[in-house]
N, C-alpha and C positions, 0 to 999 in steps of 0.2 A: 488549614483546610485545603487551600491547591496543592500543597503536598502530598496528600492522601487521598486529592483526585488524581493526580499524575500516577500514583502508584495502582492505582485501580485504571487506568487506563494501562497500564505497560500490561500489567494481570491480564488485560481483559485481550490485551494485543497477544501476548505469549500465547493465553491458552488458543485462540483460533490458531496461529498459526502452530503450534502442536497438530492441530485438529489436523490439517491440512499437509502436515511434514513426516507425520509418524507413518516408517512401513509398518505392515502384516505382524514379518517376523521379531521384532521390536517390542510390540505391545506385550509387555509381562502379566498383565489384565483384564479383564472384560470391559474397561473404561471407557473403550472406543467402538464396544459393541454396537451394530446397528449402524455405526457413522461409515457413509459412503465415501471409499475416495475416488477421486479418478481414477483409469488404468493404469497410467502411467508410476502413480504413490503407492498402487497393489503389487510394488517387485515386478514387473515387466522392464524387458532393457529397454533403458534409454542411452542416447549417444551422451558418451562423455561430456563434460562440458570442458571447453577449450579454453579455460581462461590459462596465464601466464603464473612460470612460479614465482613471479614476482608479486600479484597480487596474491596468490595462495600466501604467500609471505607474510601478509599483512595481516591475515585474516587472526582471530583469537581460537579460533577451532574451523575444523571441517562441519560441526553439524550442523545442518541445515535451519533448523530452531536461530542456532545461534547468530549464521549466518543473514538471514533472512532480518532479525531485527537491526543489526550491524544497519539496513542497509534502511529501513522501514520503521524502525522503532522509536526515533525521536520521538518529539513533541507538532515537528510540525510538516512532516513527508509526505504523511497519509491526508493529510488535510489537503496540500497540496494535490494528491492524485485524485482524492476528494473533488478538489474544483475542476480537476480537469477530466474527469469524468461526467462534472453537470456543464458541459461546454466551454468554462472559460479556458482562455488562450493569452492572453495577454498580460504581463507584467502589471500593469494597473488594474486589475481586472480581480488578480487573485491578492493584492493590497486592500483590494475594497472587500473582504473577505472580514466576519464579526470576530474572528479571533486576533487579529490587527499584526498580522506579521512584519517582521520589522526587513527593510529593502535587503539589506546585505544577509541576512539571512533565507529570505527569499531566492536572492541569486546563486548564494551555495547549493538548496535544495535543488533547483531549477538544474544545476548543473552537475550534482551526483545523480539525478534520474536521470540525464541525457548519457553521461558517462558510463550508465550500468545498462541501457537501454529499454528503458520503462518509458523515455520520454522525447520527442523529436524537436529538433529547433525548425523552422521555416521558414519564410518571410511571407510577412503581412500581407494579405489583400487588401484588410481592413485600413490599415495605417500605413503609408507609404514610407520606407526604409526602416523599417519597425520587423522584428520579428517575432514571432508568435509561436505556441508551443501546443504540442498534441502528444495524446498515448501513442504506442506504437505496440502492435499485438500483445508484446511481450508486457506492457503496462495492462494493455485493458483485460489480461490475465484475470489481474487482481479485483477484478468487477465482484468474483462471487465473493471472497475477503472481506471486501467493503462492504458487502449486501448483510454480510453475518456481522460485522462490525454494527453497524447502524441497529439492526434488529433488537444484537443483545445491550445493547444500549437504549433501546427504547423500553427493552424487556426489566432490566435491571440499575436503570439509575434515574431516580425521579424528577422530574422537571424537563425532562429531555424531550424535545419534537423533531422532527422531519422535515423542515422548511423548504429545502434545494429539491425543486425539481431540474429533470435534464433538461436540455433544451426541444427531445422531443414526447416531452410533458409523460414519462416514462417516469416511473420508479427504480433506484438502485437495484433494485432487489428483481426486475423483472428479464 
């Protein structure tokens, strides 16, 4: 049974980010009809991205589909920007999370989103020599993502609710 939700979760991950990655001139179909993307996704220049070919090196493909799960696709990334999208900040904070992630895997996520810059390290106000983690524009990107994520999960798989709110009593989605 968790195998065949794992799989209907990657499904459900792919196709948004399809939604979100495919140009104009790409689309062989009417599939995408109607679906808006930003300018930037409508074939307008964008600045190269600067990474090293070192990391190009690493990657399994150029396409952006592919890439993008590469980076977002596990099991517990999105949950992660998840929590740090409804405020939390702190290492105990996103443990106490109902999917019960386990510390060393936490610390890997926590530090492929700082390394890709989706996520910022800081120090605590809260906790003195403690530091504490936030989106950084490029993470809080992924806001509309997660808002389409949540939806068609409420829309399409039964027993699912909405419990997290943000901390300013705001909806994902708004």
């Amino acid at each position: 049974m968790q195998n065949a939700s794992s799989n209907l979760y990657f499904a459900s991950i792919l196709d948004k980010v399809k939604q979100w990655t495919t140009k104009t001139r790409f689309r062989p179909d009417d599939r995408y009809a109607g679906v808006s993307l930003p300018r930037a996704k409508q074939g307008a220049a964008r600045p190269q991205n600067n990474t090293s070919s070192a990391h190009n090196e690493n990657r399994r493909s150029v396409c952006p589909v592919a890439c993008t799960l590469d980076l977002l696709g596990d099991k517990w990334t999105l949950l992660v920007v998840r929590d740090l999208m409804y405020g939390k900040s702190h290492f105990k904070e996103f443990l106490a999370s109902p999917e019960r992630i386990a510390t060393n895997i936490l610390a890997e996520r926590l530090a492929r989103l700082s390394a890709s810059g989706l996520v910022e390290r800081y120090p605590s106000s809260d906790i003195a020599g403690r530091e504490a983690y936030r989106l950084t524009e490029k993470g809080r990107s992924l806001q509309g993502l997660m808002a389409q994520l949540r939806t068609w999960g409420l829309d399409h798989i039964d027993g699912t609710d909405a419990r997290l709110q943000t901390d300013s009593s705001k909806s994902l989605s708004d």
